[in-house]
C-alpha positions in Angstrom: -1.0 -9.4 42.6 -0.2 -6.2 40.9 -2.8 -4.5 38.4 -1.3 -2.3 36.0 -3.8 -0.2 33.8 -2.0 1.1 30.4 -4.3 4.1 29.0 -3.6 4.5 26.0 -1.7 2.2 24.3 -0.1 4.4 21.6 1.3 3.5 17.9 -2.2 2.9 17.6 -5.1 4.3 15.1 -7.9 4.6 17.8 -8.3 4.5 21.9 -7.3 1.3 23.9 -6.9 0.4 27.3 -5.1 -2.7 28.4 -5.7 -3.6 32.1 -3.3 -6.6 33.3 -2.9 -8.9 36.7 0.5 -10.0 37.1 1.3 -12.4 39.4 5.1 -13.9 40.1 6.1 -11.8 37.0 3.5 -13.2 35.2 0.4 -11.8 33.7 -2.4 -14.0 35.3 -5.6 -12.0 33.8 -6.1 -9.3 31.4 -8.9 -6.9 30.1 -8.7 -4.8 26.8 -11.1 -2.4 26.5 -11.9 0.3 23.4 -12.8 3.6 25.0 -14.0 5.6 21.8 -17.3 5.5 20.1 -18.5 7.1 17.2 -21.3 4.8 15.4 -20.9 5.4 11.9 -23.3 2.3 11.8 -26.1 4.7 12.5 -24.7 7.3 10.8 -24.8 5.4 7.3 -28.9 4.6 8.1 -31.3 6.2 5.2 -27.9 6.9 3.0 -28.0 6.4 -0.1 -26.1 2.9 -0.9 -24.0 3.7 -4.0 -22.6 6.6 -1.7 -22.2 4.3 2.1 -19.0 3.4 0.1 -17.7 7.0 0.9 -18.7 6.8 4.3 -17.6 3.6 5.1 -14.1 4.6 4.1 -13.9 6.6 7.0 -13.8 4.4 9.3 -9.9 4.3 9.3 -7.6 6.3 7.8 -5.2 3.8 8.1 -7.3 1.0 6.6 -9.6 3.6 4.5 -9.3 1.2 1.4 -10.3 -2.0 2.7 -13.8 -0.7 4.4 -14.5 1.0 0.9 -14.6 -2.0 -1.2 -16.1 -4.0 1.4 -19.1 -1.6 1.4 -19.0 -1.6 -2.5 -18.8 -5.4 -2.3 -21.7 -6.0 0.1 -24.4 -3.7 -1.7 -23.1 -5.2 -5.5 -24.4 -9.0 -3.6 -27.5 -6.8 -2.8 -28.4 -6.2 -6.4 -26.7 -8.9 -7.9 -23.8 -6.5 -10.2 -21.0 -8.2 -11.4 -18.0 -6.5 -12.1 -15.9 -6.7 -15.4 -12.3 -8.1 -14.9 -10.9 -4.8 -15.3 -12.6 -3.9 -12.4 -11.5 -6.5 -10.6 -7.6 -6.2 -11.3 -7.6 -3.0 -10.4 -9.4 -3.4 -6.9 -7.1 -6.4 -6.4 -3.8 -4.2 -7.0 -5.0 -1.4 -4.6 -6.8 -4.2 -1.8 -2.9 -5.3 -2.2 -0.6 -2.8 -2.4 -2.6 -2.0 1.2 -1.7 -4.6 2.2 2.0 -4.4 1.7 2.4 -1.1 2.7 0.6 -1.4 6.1 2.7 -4.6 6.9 6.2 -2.8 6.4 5.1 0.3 8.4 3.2 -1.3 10.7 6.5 -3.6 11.7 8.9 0.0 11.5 6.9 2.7 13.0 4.9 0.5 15.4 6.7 -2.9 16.3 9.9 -2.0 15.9 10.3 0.1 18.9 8.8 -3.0 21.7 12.3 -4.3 20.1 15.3 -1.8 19.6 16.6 0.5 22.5 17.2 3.0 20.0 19.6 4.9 22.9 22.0 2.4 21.8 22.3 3.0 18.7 24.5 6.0 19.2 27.1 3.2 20.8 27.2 1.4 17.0 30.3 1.0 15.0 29.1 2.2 11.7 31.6 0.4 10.0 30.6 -2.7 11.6 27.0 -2.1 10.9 27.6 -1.8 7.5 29.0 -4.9 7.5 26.6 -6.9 9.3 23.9 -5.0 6.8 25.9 -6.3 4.1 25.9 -9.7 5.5 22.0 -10.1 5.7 21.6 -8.7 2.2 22.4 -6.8 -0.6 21.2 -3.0 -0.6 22.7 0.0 -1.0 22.0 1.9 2.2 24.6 -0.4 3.9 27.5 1.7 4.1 29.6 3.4 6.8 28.8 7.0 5.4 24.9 6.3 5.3 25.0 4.7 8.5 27.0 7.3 10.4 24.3 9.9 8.4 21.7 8.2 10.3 23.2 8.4 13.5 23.8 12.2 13.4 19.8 12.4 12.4 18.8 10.6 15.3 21.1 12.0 17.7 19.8 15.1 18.6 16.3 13.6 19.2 17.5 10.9 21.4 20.1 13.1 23.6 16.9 15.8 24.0 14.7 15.9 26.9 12.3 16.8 24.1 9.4 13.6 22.6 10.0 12.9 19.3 9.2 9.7 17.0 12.0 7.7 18.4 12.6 8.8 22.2 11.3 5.7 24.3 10.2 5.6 28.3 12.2 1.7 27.7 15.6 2.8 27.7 17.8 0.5 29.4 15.0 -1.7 30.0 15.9 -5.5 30.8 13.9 -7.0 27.9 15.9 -5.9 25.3 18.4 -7.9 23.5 20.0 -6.3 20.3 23.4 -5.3 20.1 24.3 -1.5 19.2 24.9 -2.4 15.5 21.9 -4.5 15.2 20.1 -1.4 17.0 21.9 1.5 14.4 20.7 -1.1 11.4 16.9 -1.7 12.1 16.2 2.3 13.1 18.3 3.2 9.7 15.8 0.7 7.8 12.8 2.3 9.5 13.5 5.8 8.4 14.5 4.1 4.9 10.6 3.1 5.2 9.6 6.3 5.6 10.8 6.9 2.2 9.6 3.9 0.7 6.1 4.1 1.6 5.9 7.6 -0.5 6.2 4.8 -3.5 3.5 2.5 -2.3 0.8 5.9 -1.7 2.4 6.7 -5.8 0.6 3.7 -6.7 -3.0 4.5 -4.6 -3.2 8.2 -6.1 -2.7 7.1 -9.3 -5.2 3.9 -9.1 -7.3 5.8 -6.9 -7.2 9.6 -7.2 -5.1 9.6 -3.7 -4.2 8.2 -0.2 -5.7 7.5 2.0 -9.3 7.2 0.9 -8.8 6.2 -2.4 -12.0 7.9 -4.3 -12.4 5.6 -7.6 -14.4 2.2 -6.2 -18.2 2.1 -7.7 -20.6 0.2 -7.2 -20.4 -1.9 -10.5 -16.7 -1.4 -10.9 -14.3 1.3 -10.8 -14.3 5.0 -12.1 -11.1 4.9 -13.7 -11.4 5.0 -17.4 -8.8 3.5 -19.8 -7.6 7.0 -22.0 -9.6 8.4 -24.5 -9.2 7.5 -27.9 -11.7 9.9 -29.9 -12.0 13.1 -31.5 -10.2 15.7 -29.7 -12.2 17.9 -27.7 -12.7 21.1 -30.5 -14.5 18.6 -31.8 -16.4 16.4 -28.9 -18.2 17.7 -26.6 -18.2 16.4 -23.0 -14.9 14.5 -22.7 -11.9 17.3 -22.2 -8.4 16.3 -22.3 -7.3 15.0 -18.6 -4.3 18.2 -17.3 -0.9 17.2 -17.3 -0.1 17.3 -13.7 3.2 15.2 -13.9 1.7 11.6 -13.8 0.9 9.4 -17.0 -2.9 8.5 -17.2 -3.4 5.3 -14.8 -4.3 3.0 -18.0 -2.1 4.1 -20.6 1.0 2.3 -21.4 2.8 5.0 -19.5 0.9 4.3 -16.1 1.0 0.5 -16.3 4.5 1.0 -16.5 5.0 3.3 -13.6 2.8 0.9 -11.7 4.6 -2.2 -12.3 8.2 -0.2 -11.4 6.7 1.3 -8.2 5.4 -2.3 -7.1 8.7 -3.7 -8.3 10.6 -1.0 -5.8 8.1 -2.0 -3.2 8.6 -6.1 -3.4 12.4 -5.0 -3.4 12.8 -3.2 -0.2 9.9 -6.7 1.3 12.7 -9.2 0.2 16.0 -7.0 0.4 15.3 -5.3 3.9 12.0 -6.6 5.3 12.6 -9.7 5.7 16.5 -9.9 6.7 15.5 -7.9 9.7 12.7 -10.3 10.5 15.3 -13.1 10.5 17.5 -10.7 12.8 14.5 -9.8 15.4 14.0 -13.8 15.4 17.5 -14.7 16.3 18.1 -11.9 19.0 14.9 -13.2 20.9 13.9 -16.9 20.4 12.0 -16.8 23.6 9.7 -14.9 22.2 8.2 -17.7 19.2 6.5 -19.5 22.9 4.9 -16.3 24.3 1.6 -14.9 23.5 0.3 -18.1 21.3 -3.0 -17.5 22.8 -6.1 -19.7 21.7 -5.1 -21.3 18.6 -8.6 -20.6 16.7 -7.9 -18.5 13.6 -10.5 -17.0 10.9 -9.9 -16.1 7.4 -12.4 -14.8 5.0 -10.3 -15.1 2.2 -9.9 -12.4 -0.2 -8.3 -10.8 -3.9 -10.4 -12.9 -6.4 -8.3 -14.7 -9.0 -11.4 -15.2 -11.7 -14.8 -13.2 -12.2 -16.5 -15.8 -11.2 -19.5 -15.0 -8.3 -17.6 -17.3 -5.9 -14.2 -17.3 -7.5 -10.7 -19.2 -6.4 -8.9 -16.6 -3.9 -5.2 -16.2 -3.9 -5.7 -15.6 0.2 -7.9 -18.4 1.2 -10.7 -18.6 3.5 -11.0 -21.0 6.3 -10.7 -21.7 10.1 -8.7 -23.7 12.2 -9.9 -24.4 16.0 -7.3 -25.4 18.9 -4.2 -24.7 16.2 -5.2 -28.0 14.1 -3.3 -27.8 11.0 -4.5 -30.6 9.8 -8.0 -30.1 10.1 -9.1 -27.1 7.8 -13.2 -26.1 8.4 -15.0 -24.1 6.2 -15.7 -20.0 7.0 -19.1 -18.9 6.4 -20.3 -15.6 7.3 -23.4 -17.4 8.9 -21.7 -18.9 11.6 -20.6 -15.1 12.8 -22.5 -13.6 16.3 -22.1 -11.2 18.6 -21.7 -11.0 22.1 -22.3 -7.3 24.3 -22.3 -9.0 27.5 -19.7 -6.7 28.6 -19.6 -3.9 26.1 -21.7 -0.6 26.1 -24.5 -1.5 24.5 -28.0 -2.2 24.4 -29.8 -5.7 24.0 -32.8 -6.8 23.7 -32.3 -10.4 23.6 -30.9 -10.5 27.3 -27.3 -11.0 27.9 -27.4 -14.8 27.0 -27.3 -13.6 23.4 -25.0 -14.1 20.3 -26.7 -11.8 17.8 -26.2 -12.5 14.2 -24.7 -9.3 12.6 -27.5 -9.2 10.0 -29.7 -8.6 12.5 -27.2 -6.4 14.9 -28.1 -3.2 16.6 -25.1 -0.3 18.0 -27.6 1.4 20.3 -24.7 3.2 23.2 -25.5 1.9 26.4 -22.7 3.7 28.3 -22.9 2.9 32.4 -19.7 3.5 33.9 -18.5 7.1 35.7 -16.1 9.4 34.0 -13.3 9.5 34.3 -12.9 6.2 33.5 -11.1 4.6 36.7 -10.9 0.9 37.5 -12.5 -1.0 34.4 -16.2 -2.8 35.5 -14.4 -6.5 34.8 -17.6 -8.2 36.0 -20.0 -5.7 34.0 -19.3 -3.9 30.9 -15.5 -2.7 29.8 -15.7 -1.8 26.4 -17.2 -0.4 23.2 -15.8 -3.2 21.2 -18.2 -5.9 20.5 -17.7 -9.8 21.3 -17.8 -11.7 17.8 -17.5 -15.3 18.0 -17.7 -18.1 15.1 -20.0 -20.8 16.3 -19.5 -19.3 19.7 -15.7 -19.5 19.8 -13.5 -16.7 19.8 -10.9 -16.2 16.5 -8.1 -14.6 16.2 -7.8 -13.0 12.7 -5.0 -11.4 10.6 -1.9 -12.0 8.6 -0.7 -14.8 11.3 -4.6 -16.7 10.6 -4.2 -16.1 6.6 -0.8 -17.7 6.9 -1.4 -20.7 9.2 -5.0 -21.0 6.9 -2.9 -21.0 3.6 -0.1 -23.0 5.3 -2.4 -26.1 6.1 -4.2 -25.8 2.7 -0.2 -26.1 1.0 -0.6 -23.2 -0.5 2.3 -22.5 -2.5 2.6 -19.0 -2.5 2.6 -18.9 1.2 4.3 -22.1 1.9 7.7 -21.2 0.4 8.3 -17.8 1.6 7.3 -19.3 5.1 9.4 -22.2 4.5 12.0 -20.1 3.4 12.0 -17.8 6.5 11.6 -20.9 9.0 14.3 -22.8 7.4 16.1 -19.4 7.6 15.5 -19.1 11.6 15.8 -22.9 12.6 12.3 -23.1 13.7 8.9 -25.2 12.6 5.7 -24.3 11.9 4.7 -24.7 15.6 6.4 -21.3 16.5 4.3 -19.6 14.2 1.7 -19.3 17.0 3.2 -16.5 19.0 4.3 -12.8 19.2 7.3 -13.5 16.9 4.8 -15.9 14.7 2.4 -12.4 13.9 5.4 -10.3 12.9 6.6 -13.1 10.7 3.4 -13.2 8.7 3.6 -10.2 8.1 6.8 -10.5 6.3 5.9 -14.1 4.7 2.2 -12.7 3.8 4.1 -9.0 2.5 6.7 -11.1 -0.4 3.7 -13.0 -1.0 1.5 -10.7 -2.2 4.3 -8.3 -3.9 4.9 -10.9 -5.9 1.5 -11.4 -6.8 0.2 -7.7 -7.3 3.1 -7.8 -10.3 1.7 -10.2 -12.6 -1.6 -8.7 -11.7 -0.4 -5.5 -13.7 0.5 -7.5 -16.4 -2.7 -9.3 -16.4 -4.4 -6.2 -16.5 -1.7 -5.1 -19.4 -2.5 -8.3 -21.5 -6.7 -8.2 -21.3 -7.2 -3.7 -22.1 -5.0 -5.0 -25.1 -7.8 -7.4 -26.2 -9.9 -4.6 -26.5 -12.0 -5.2 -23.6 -11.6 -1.8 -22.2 -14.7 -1.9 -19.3 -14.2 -0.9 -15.7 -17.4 -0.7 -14.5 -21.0 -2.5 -15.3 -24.0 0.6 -14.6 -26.6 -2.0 -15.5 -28.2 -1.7 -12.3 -27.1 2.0 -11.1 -30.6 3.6 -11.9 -32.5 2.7 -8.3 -35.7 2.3 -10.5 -34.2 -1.2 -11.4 -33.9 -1.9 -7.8 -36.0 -4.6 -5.7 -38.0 -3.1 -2.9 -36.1 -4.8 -0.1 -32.3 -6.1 -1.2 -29.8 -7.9 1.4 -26.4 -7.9 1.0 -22.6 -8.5 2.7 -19.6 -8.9 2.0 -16.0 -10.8 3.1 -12.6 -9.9 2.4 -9.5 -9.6 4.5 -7.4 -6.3 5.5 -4.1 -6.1 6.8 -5.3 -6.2 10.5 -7.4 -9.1 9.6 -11.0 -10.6 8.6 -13.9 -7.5 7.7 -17.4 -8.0 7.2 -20.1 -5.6 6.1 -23.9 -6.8 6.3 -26.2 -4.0 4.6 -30.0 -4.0 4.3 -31.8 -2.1 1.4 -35.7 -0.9 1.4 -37.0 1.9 -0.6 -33.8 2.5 -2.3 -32.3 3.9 0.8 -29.5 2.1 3.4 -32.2 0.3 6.7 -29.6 -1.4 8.0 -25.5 -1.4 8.2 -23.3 -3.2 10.3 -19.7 -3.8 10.3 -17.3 -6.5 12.0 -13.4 -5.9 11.5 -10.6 -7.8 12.1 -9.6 -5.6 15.1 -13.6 -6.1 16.4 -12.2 -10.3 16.7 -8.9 -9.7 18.1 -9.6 -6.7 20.4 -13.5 -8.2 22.0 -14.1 -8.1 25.3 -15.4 -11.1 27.6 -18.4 -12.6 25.9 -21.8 -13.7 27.1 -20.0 -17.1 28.5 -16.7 -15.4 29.6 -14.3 -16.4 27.2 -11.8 -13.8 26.6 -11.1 -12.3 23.3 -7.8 -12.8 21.5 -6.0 -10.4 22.9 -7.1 -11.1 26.3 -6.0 -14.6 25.7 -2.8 -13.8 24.1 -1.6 -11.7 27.1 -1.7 -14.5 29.9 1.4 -16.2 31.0 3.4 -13.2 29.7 6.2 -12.7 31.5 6.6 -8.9 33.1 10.4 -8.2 34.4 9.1 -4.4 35.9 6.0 -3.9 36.6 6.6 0.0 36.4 7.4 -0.4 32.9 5.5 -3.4 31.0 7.4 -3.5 27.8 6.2 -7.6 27.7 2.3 -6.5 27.5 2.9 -3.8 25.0 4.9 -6.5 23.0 2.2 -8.6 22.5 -0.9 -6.0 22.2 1.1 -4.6 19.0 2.0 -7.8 17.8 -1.9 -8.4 16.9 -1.4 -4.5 15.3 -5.1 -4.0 16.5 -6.4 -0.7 15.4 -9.2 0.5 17.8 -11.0 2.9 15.9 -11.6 -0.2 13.4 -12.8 -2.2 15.9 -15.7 0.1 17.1 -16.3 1.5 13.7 -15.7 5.1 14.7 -14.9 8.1 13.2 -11.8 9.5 14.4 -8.8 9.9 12.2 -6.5 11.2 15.2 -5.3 8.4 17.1 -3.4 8.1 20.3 -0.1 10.0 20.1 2.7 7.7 20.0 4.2 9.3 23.7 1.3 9.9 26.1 1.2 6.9 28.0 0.5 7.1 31.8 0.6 3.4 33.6 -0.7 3.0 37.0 0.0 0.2 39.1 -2.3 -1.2 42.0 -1.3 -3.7 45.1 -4.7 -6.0 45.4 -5.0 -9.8 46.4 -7.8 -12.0 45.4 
């Protein structure tokens, strides 16, 4: 038996460690561990909680949006504010657009390179990967000149003895099976990205002031006023005309119209490049739909409300399926979530038998091991990820369980993109379940919502034109109206997966925060009883051709796209760099 430690994983937001047993080729046992803390849980305590929002935002820059309007969300349930339906289409079309752009980039800059030697890529025929470009799909970058452009961008980088963002230590490594041309055409659609996602971020500063960290969620609604329509101001105090700085006002006529071109430009490049290359990536490695299935338990909170309704319809549905049941669809409940830190740095002071509810969760730092960090504690505590677990079992959450969740509802705006791309591949809903399965809901869950976040626009469009104008409800914003003591959480999903925020209120000021993400799920340690996390799960049986260079492991890690700094609810915006890997590799026997 070989252990192989991988510290960090990089194309990462965050700090992760991946220890690995391989045995016969195969990975036998596997650890992940989080090695950064912050805790912004304690740093949000006696906040104010119309401002945790702000706070809570930084938790990620990559997923900044999706932590600020679950914060918003959870203290709104704590003093009962409902939002108007302005409000609520605009949340939806940022929560979304999030989405969309995270998925694409997160399958280019972070996937992609598990995938493509991109040393072969100088081999290509750009004639004949124009052709095959044009043979997958219509788009304009599929031409000899553009292609042969792209290949004198990336050849200086890839012939240099210098790191850059596509030299790879897995040149010429067995596992990879694309041809040259297939190679040139995926790298030339990942720097296309690059470009594309400057559209997406157009549509987040102008909903939301900028990217990341949009700044315009309230608690009530959103601060984004439709224009002004009265006296100018010589002659009304207080309400200045907004500088011209280049960009329509976000409500006018002008705006809705550059917001439903730039999420037109964005479903075009999910439909027209996106997905072809998924059906590519499928074809060149079929073997790769049967590894890294893992347990088959999936949780989805559901999210982007259809109706203003308290408990409204949800266009991503919520639910859980246990053992990969399709046909048996149980309910998701934010009561049925505990905690395990059995064998993560932390305090408890139930014993280590416990599952503590997250209402009632603590993040007191319990750290025990000896810097440096060498051979991970299996038996003790590993991690600063927490152990989460739905009536004790772990879940795997993320676009995969949203699309198996919506898939065995027949939920129509899943089921016919996925039907589309399975058809499309030659394969059934049973290879969903799998490495491959995760990157093709992202693709699947990407056209779904596109299409989606358009007629949202023109939903929005239809209803200011009624002359219902209101974006935010202030009802309840002076604390005076406040209870003494107010409880609150809040469920939604992100594009890594199910979050939850549970806040406590007394004397006006935050008493308690707490926070599990999707990453928290997918990235947990052991719990109390032993059972791996999703990850952990995911990772056995996966085959390893070279030890010295485990291309198989870091396949399946990114497939779940955790993001580490999510999962522990830290602050740091930095990240591993995408080069500075160091893998060591240890003879032991049981």
């Amino acid at each position: 038996m070989t252990r192989l430690s991988i510290d960090p994983v990089t194309r990462l937001n965050g700090q992760l460690r991946v220890d690995v047993d391989v045995t016969a080729g195969a990975v036998s046992d596997a650890w992940s561990a989080g090695t950064m803390f912050r805790g912004l849980e304690n740093v949000i305590h006696g906040r104010d909680p119309r401002e945790v929002w702000l706070l809570a935002s930084r938790i990620c820059g990559t997923c900044s949006s999706v932590h600020a309007l679950a914060s918003v969300r959870a203290v709104e349930r704590a003093l009962n504010v409902r939002i108007p339906t302005n409000a609520r289409i605009l949340r939806n079309l940022l929560a979304s657009t999030q989405l969309v752009r995270d998925h694409v980039l997160t399958f280019y800059q972070a996937q992609l390179p598990d995938w493509v030697d991109a040393s072969a890529s100088l081999r290509a025929d750009p004639v004949a990967t124009a052709t095959l470009g044009r043979s997958m799909a219509d788009w304009p970058s599929s031409t000899a000149d553009s292609l042969r452009a792209v290949q004198a961008r990336l050849a200086p980088v890839l012939e240099s003895d210098q790191p850059g963002p596509f030299s790879s230590p897995w040149s010429g490594h067995p596992g990879f099976a694309l041809s040259p041309e297939q190679s040139l055409l995926l790298l030339a659609h990942a720097l296309e990205a690059l470009d594309w996602q400057r559209d997406v971020m157009r549509i987040h500063a102008l909903l939301g002031g900028k990217d990341p960290h949009p700044q315009t969620y309230l608690v009530g609604g959103m601060a984004l006023a439709p224009p002004w329509g009265g006296p100018a101001p010589s002659q009304q105090r207080g309400h200045p005309d907004v500088p011209d700085r280049n960009a329509p006002h976000p409500l006018s006529d002008a705006g809705l119209t550059m917001l439903d071109d730039l999420i037109g430009r964005a479903g075009a490049f999910v439909n027209r490049v996106f997905l072809p290359d998924m059906r590519l990536l499928v074809a060149a490695y079929p073997d790769w739909t049967q590894i890294g299935g893992g347990s088959g338990n999936y949780l989805s909170w559901g999210d982007l409300a259809e109706t203003d309704e308290r408990e409204p319809p949800l266009y991503l549905p919520a639910g859980r399926l246990v053992n990969g049941n399709l046909a048996s669809i149980k309910a998701a409940d934010q009561d049925g979530v505990g905690e395990s830190v059995a064998h993560a740095w932390y305090a408890e002071d139930r014993g280590p038998a416990a599952l503590r509810a997250p209402v009632d969760g603590i993040t007191d730092a319990a750290f025990d091991a000896v810097l440096p960090l060498g051979a991970l504690d299996t038996e003790g505590r590993y991690s600063w990820v927490k152990a989460p677990r739905y009536d004790g079992e772990p879940m795997e959450t993320g676009p995969l369980a949203r699309v198996l969740v919506a898939y065995a509802q027949g939920r129509d705006a899943i089921t016919s993109p996925l039907g589309a791309l399975l058809t499309a591949t030659g394969l059934g809903a049973e290879a969903m379940p799998s490495v491959l399965g995760r990157l093709m809901a992202r693709a699947v869950e990407a056209a779904a919502i596109a299409k989606r976040a358009d007629s949202w626009v023109w939903e929005l469009r239809t209803n200011l034109a009624t002359g219902d104008v209101a974006v935010v409800d202030l009802s309840t914003w002076d604390p005076g109206s406040w209870p003494d003591e107010a409880d609150g959480w809040s469920t939604g999903e992100g594009p890594r997966g199910a979050v939850a925020h549970w806040v406590s209120i007394r004397d006006k000021a935050i008493d308690h925060y707490q926070v599990v993400d999707g990453s928290t799920w997918n990235l947990s340690p052991r719990d109390t009883f032993g059972r791996r996390g999703p990850i952990e799960d995911a990772l056995l049986r996966t085959p390893v051709a070279d030890p010295t260079r485990p291309l198989e492991v870091l396949r399946v890690v990114h497939s779940f796209n955790p993001c580490p700094a999510c999962a522990v609810h830290a602050f740091d915006p930095r990240g591993a760099g995408p080069f500075d890997i160091r893998i060591h590799a240890t003879e032991a026997s049981r």
